[in-house]
C-alpha positions in Angstrom: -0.4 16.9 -32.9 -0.6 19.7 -30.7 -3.1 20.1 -27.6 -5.9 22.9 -28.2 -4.0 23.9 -24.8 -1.0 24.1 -26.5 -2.2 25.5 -29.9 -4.9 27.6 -29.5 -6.9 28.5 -25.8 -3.8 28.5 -23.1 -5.1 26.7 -19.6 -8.0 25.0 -22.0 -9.2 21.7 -19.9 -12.8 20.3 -20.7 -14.2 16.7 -20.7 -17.5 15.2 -21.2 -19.2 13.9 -18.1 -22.5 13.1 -17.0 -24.8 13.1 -13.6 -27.6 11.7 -12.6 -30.2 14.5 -11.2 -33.5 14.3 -9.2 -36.0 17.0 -9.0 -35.7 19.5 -6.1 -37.3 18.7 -3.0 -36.7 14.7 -3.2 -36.0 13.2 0.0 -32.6 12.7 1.3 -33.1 9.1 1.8 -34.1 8.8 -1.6 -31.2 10.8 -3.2 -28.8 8.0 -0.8 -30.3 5.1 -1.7 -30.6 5.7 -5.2 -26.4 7.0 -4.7 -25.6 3.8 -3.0 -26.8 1.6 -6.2 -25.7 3.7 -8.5 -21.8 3.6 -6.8 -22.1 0.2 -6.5 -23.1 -0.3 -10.6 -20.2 2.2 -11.2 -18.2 -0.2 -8.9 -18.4 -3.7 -10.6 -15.9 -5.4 -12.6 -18.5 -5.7 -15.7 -19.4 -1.9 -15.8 -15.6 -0.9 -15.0 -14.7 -3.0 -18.0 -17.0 -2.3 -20.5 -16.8 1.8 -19.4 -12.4 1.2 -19.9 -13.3 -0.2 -23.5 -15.0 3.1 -24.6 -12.3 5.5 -22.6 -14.6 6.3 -20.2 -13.4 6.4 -16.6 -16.6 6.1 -14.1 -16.5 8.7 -10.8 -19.3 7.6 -8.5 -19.5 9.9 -5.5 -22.2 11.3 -3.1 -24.4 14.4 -3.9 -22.1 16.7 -2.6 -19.4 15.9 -5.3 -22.0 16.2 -8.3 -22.8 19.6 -6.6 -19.3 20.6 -6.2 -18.7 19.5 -10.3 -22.0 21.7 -11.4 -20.7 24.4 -9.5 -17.2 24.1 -10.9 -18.4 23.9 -14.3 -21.0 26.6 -13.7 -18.0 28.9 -13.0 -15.8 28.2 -15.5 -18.5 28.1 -18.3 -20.0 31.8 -16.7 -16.4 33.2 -17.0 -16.1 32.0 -20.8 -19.6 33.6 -21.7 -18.9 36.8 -19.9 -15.6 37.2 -21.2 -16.4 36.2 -25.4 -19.7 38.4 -24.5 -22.0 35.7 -25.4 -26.2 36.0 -25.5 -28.4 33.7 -26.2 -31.3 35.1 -28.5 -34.7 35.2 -27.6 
């Protein structure tokens, strides 16, 4: 069966991912602590394992690489809008 790539939307790449965001303003040392046990979870054999079971493929990272996705995703998401001319209704 043929990609929606290769069928449909030439270049089309999306997954499904998820972060794990504070409010604004919370303390560095905060954000690092709270990025150090959540790596480390991400790390283990048990969560590795169960996370391969469902397809899912666990990143882990610093703040700086959530930021970098958001901004990615941000981009390509704003191009999509602009381009199909899409509003929301108020």
């Amino acid at each position: 069966m043929p990609t929606i790539a290769e069928s449909a939307l030439p270049g089309f790449d999306t997954t499904v991912w998820f972060g794990l965001f504070a409010p604004a303003g919370i303390a560095p040392t905060a954000v690092h602590k709270v990025n150090l046990a959540m790596n480390a979870v991400l790390a283990s054999t048990p969560v590795r394992e169960s996370f391969a079971k469902l397809g899912i493929e666990p990143a882990g990272g610093g703040a700086e690489v959530l930021a970098a996705r958001v901004q990615a995703e941000m981009g390509k998401w704003a191009d999509l809008v602009r381009v199909k001319n899409i509003h929301l209704d108020r």
